[in-house]
C-alpha positions as CSV (number, residue, x, y, z in Angstrom):
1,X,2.1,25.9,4.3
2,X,1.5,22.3,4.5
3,X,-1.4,21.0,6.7
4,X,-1.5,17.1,7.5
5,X,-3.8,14.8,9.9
6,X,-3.7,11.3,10.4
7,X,-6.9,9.0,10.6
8,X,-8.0,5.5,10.3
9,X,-9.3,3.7,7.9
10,X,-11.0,0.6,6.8
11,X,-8.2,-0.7,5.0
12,X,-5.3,1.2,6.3
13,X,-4.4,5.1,7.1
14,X,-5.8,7.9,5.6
15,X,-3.8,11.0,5.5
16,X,-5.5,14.3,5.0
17,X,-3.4,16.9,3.4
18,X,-4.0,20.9,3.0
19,X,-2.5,23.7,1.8
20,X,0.3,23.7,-0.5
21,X,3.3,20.9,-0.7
22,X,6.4,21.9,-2.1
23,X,10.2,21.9,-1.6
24,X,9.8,23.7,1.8
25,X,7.3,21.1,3.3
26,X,8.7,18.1,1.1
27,X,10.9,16.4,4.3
28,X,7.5,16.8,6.2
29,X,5.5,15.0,3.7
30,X,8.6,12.0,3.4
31,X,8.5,11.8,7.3
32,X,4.8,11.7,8.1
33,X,4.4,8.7,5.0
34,X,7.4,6.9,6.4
35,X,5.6,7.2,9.4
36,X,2.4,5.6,8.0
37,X,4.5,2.6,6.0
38,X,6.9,1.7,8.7
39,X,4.5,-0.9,10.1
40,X,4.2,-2.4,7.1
41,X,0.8,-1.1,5.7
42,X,0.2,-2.3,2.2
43,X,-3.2,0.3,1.6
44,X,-2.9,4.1,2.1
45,X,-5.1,6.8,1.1
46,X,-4.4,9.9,0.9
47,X,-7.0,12.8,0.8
48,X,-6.2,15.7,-1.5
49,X,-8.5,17.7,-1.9
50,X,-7.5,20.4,0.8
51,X,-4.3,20.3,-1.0
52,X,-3.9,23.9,-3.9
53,X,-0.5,23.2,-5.3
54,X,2.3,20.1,-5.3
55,X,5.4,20.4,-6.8
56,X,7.6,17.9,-8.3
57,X,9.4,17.0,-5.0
58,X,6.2,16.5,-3.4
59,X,5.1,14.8,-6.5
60,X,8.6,12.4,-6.4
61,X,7.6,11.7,-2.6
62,X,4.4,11.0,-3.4
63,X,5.6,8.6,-6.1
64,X,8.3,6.6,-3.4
65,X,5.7,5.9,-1.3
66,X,3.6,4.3,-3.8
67,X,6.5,2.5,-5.0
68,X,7.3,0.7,-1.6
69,X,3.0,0.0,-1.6
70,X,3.4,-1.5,-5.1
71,X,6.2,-4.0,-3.5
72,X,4.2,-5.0,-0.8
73,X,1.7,-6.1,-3.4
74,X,-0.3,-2.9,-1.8
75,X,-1.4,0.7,-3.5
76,X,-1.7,4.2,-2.6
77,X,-5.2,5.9,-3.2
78,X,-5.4,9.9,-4.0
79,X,-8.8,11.4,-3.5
80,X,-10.4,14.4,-5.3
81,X,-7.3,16.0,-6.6
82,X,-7.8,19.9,-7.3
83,X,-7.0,20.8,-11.0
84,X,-3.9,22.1,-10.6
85,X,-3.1,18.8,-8.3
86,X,-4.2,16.7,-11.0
87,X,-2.5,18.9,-13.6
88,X,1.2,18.0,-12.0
89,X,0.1,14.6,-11.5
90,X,-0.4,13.8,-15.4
91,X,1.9,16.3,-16.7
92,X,4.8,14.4,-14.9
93,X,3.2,10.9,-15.7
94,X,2.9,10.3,-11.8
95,X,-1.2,9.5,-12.2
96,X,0.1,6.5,-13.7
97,X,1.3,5.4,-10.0
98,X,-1.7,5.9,-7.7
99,X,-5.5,5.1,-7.7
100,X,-7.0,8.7,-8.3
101,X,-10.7,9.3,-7.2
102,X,-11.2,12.3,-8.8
103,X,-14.8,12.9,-7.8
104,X,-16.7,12.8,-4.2
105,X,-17.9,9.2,-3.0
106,X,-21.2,10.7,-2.7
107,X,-21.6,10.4,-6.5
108,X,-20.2,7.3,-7.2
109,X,-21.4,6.9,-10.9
110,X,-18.8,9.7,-11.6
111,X,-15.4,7.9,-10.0
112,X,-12.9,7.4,-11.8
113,X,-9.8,5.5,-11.2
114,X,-6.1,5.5,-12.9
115,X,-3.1,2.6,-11.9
């Protein structure tokens, strides 16, 4: 099951999702970003790191919403992906779309960050 929350941010939403997101909970992930991009935000991030499994749909939505970011001259950050998060992400070449934090702001020596 698919857990999300809505907060704000310095430069734009932050969504917090838990759980796992997959075909069942896809239409509630496409909804609740369209929400977030329908005023015209240009910067959303997204925290992971609840999140235990994504499948390729929730992968493909994940991927449409940083495509409508990208042409608004605007991005869509990921934070601390899980490993089997991650795993989907580079396996299907999605990383390539997002900013990925991979690590806690707390230790920012250890960031790291993929376009």
């Amino acid at each position: 099951m698919l857990k999300a929350s809505v907060a704000a941010g310095r430069s734009g939403p932050v969504i917090t999702l838990s759980g796992e997101a997959d075909l069942t909970s896809a239409a509630q992930l496409g909804a609740l970003l369209s929400a977030q991009l329908s005023d015209g935000t240009r910067e959303l991030t997204i925290d992971v790191s609840g999140l235990r499994f994504a499948d390729s749909a929730s992968v493909r939505t994940l991927m449409l919403a940083a495509r409508t970011l990208k042409d608004r001259d605007g991005s869509l950050v990921l934070l601390h992906p899980q490993r089997p998060v991650a795993r989907v992400l580079e396996l299907t070449g999605a990383v390539h779309m997002f900013t990925v934090c991979r690590t806690p702001r707390s230790d920012p020596g250890q960031e790291s960050s993929t376009e």
